[in-house]
C-alpha positions in Angstrom: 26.1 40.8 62.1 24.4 43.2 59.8 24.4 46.8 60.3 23.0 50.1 58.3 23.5 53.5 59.0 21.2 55.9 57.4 21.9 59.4 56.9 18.5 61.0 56.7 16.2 58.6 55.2 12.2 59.1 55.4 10.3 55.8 55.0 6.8 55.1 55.0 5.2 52.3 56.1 1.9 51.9 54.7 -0.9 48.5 54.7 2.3 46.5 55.4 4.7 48.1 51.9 7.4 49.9 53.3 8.1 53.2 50.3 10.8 55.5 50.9 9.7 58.9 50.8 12.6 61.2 51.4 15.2 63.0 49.3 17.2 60.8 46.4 20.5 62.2 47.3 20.7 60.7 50.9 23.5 58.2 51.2 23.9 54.8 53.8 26.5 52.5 54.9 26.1 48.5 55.3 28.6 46.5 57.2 28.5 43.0 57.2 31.1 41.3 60.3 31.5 37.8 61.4 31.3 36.4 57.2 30.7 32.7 56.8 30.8 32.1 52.9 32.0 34.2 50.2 31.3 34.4 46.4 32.9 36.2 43.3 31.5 35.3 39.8 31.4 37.1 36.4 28.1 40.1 36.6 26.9 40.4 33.0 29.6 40.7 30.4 31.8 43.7 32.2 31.9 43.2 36.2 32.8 41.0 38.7 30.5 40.8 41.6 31.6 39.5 45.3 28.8 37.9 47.5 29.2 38.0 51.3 26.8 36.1 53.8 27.0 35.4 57.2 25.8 32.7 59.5 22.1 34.7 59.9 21.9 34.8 56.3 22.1 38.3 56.2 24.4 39.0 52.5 25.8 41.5 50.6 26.9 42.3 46.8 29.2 44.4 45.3 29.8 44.7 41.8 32.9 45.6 40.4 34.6 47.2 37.3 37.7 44.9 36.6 40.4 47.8 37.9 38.6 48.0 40.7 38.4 44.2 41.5 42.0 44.2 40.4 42.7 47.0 43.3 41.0 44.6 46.0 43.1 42.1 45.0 46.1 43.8 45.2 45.2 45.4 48.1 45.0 42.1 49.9 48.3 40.9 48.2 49.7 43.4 50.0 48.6 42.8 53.5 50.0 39.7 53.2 53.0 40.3 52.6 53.6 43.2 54.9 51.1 42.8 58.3 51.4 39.9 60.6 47.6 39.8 59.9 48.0 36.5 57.5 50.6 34.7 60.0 
């Protein structure tokens, strides 16, 4: 399951093109649940991105500086070694 929260977006739909129209400093928020495959590769010469996708298809990337793909993976390391999440 995919969903978006927009804060204040204007789009215009237009002979089929969809443009957005609004202000450039509106922000959104994607969640992805329910994730079937993930990926993490090198992006370019400096980043490291992470590929989710579910069973729809529906996917998202994220593209990380190496401290903060290093964070994540710490962050994880940590869970499992101190919530009964990982049992």
């Amino acid at each position: 399951m995919l969903t978006f929260d927009f804060k204040q977006f204007m789009f215009e739909l237009k002979e089929g093109a969809i443009k957005h129209v609004g202000a450039s400093n509106n922000a959104a928020t994607v969640k992805l649940y329910d994730i079937d495959s993930i990926d993490v590769r090198e992006f370019g010469d400096e980043r490291v991105k992470v590929a989710f996708e579910d069973a729809e298809d529906n996917e998202v990337e994220v593209a990380l500086d190496p401290p903060e793909a290093r964070e994540v993976a710490r962050g994880i390391e940590m869970l499992e070694e101190e919530s009964d999440l990982f049992e």
